[in-house]
C-alpha positions as CSV (number, residue, x, y, z in Angstrom):
1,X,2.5,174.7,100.8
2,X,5.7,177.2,101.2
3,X,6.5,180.3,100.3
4,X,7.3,180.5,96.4
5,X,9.0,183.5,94.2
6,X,9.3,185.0,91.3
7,X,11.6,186.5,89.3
8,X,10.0,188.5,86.0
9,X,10.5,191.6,83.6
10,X,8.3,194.6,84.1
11,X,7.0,196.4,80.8
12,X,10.2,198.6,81.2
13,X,12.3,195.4,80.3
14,X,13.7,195.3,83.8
15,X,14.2,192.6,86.2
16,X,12.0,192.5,89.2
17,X,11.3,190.0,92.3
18,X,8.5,188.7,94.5
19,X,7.9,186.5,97.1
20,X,4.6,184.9,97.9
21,X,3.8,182.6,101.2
22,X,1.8,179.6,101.4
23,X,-1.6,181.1,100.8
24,X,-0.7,183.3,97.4
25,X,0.0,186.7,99.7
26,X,3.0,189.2,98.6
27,X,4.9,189.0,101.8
28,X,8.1,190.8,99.7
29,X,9.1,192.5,96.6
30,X,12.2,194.4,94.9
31,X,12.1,197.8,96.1
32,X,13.7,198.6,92.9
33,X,13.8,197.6,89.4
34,X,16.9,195.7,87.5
35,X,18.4,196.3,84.4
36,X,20.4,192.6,85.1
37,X,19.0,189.6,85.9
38,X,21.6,188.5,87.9
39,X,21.4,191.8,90.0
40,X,17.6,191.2,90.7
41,X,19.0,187.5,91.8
42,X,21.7,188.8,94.2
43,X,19.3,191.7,95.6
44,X,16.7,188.9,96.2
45,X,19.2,186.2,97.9
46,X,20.7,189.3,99.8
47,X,17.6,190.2,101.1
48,X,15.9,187.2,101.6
49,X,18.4,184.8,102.7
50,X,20.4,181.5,101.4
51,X,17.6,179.4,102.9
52,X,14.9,181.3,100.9
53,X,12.8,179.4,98.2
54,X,14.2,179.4,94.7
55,X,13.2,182.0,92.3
56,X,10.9,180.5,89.7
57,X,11.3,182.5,86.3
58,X,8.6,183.9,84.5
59,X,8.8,184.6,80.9
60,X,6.4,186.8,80.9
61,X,7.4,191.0,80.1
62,X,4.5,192.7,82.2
63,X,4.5,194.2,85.7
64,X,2.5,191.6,87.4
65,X,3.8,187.9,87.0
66,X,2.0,186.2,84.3
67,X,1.2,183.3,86.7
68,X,0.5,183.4,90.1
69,X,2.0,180.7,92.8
């Protein structure tokens, strides 16, 4: 399975990132919180590369993704 990501909105309302590999590990995160979406989707292509998996979105409006990869 590959890496998978996340894009979601912390209880704050901002926009954060994550990046998971293959067996469900946080092997990257936003250092920093959003206020944009798109900004959290540039920082997160900027950091992790054109070739990096697409960002799934999550609906959810918690800290922690409400569903795990």
């Amino acid at each position: 399975m590959p890496d998978t990501a996340r894009l979601f909105r912390g209880h704050d309302g901002a926009w954060r990132w994550r990046r998971y590999s293959a067996n469900h590990e946080i092997i990257a995160a936003s250092s920093e919180s959003y206020l944009h979406r798109l900004d959290a989707i540039e920082n997160y292509t900027r950091v992790n590369g054109e070739q990096a998996p697409a960002l799934a979105e999550d609906g959810g409006n918690d800290d922690e993704p409400s569903t795990a990869p």
